[in-house]
C-alpha positions in Angstrom: -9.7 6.2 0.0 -12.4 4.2 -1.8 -9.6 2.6 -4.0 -7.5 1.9 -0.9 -10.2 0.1 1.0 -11.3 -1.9 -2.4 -7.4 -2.5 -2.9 -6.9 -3.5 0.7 -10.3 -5.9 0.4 -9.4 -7.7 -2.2 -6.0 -8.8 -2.1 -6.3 -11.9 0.2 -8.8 -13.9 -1.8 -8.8 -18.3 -2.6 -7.4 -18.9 -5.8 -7.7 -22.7 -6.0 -10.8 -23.1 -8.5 -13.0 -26.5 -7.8 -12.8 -29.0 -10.4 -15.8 -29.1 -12.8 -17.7 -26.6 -10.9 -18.7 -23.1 -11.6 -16.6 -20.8 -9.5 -16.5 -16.7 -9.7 -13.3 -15.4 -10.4 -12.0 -11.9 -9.1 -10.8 -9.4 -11.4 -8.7 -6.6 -10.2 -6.9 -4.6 -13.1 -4.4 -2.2 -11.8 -2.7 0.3 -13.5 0.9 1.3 -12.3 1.9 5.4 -12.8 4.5 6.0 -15.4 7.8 5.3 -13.8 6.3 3.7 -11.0 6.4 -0.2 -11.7 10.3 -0.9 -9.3 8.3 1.0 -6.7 5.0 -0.6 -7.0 6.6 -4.1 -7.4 8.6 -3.9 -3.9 5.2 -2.1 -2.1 3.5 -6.0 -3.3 6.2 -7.7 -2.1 6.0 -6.1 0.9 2.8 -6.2 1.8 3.2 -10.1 0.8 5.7 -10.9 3.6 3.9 -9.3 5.9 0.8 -11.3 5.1 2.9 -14.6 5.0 4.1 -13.4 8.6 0.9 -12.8 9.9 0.0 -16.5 8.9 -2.1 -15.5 6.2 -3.7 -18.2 4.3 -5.7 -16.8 1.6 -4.0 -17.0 -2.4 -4.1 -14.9 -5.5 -2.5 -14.8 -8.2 -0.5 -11.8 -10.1 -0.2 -11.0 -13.8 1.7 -8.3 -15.6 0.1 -7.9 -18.9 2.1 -8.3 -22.2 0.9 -5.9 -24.5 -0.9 -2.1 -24.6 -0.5 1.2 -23.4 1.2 2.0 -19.6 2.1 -1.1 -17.0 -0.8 -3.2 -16.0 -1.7 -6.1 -14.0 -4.9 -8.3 -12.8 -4.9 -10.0 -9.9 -6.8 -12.7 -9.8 -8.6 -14.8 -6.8 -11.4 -17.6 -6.6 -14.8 -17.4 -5.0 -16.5 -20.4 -4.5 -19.8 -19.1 -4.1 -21.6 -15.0 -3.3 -21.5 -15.7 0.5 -17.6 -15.4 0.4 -18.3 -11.6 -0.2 -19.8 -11.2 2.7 -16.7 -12.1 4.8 -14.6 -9.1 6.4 -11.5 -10.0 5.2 -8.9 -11.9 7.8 -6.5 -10.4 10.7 -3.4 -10.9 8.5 -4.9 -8.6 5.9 -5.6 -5.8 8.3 -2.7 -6.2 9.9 -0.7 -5.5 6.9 -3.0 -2.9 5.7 -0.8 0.0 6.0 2.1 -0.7 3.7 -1.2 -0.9 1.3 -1.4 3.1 2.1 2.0 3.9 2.0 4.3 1.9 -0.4 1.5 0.5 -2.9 -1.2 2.9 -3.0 1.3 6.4 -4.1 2.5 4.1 -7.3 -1.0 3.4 -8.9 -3.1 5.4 -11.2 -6.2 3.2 -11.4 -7.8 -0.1 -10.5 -10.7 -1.6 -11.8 -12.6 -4.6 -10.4 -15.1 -7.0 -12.2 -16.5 -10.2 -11.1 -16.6 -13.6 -13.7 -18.2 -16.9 -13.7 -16.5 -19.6 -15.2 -18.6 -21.6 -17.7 -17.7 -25.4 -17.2 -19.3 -27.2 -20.0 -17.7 -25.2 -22.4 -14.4 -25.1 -20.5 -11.1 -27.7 -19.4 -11.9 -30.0 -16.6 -10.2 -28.4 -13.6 -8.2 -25.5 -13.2 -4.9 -24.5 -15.4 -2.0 -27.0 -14.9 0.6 -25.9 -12.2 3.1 -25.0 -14.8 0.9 -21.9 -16.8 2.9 -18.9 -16.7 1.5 -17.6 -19.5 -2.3 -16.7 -20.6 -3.8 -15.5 -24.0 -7.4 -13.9 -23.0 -9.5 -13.1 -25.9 -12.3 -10.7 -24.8 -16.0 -10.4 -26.6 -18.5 -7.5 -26.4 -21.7 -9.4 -28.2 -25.3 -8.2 -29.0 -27.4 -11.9 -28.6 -25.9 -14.1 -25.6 -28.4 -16.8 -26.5 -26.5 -17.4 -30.4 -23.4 -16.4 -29.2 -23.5 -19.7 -26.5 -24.8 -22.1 -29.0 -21.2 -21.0 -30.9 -19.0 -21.5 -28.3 -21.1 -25.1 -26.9 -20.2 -25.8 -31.1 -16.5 -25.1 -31.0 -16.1 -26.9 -27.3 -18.0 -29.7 -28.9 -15.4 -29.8 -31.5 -12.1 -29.9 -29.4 -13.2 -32.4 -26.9 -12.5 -34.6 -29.8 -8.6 -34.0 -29.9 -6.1 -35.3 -28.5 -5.2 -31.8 -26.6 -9.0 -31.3 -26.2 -10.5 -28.2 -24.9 -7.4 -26.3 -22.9 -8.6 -23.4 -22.3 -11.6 -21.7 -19.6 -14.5 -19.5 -20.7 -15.9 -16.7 -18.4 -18.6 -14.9 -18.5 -18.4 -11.6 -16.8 -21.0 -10.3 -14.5 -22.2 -6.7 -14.7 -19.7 -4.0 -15.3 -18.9 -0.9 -17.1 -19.9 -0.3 -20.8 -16.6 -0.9 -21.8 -16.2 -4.3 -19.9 -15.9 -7.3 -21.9 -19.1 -9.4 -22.2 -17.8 -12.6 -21.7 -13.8 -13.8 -22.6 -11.7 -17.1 -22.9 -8.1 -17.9 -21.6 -5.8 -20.1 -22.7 -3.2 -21.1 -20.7 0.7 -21.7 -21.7 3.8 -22.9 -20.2 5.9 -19.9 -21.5 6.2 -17.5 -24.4 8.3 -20.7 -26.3 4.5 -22.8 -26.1 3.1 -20.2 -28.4 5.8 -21.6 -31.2 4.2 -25.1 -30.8 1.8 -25.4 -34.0 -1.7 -26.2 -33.2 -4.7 -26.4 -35.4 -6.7 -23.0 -34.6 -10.6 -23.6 -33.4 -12.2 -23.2 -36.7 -9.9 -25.2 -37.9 -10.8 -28.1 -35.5 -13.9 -27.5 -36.2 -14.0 -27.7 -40.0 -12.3 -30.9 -39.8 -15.3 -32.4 -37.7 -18.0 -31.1 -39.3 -16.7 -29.7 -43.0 -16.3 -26.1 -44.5 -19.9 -25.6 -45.0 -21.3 -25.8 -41.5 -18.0 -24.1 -40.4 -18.4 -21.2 -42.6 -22.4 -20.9 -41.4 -21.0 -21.4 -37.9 -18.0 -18.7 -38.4 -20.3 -15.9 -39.8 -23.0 -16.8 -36.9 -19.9 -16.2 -34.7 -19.0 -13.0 -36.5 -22.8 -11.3 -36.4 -23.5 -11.7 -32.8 -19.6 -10.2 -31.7 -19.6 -6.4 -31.6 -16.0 -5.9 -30.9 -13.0 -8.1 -29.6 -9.7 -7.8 -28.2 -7.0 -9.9 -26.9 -3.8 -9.5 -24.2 -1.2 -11.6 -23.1 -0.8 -11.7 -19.7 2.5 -12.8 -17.8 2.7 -14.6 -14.4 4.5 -12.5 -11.8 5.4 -15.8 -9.8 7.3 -13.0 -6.3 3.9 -11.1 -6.3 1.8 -14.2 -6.2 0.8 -16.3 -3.5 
């Protein structure tokens, strides 16, 4: 029941992020059962029509990720501010709340739930442009956060020189299991064919500002403060989104 009530709580959540201001960004990772994924798929879009009929207002955003073990997907949503968690959820959400229990809930194995902030001034101005179906998130456990921000503040300063400048949005993630990233970066795409289109790699960018000596320093700085990394593809499921 707990993962029903979380599920049910935090499906109708904004998803419009303010431009230039930090915002906290939901997290919900779910994990579909083996075999599952047609079932779970028309339990969402169930559950979506019957929000949209109950003049339900509230947006997130669904993402079925690329790569790894088993069929997973974070939804996403915006928080402006704390206060928004104290809100009880709206009378579209509850109304709909059942299909939660019976056609969603019997199709998934786990879901997980963390809570980011967005950091601006290492990050794009403004939210992802309208056409991102597509996001490479690169994911950092690290040991100092103080050296580890002074790298990243380094390679934003870097790509707000280019003529793409800085395209993607750093997070940093607040609280969380062990095994919970520390802070992570995505970088948004129009579709799997944008990852074809050649593009001069960070430290790259970097060593072309500054030279190869204080991007080397920079790059083994980087490398002694990050414990462990990982990255996923995730893919925008446009019929589960709102």
């Amino acid at each position: 029941m707990k993962k029903l009530l979380f599920l049910v709580l935090i499906l109708p959540m904004l998803v419009v992020a303010q431009e230039n201001e930090s915002y906290l960004l939901n997290l919900s990772e779910i994990t579909v059962k083996n075999g599952h994924n047609a079932q779970f798929i028309e339990g969402v879009k169930a559950w979506k029509e019957c929000y949209l009929e109950n003049n339900g207002e509230d947006k997130w955003n669904m993402w079925k990720r690329v790569q790894g073990e088993g069929t997973v997907y974070t939804m996403t949503s915006v928080m402006a501010n704390w206060a928004e968690m104290d809100e009880k959820g709206d009378a579209a959400g509850k109304e709909c709340r059942m299909i939660v229990v019976n056609l969603i809930m019997p199709h998934v194995k786990s879901v997980h739930y963390n809570i980011a902030r967005s950091m601006p001034d290492f990050s794009r101005n403004g939210p992802f442009p309208e056409d991102t179906e597509l996001v490479w998130v690169y994911n950092v456990k690290i040991n100092n956060s103080t050296s580890f921000r002074e790298c990243v503040k380094e390679t934003s300063t870097a790509l707000k020189n280019t003529s793409d400048g800085i395209r993607a949005i750093w997070y940093n993630v607040v609280g969380g299991a062990p095994e919970v990233a520390d802070y992570f970066v995505a970088v948004p795409h129009k579709n799997f064919a944008d990852l074809d289109v050649k593009r001069d790699g960070v430290w790259k960018v970097h060593e072309k500002a500054n030279g190869k000596k204080k991007t080397d320093a920079l790059r083994a700085k980087f490398r002694a403060v990050v414990d462990k990394d990982w990255a996923y593809m995730y893919s925008l499921s446009k019929k589960l989104s709102n």
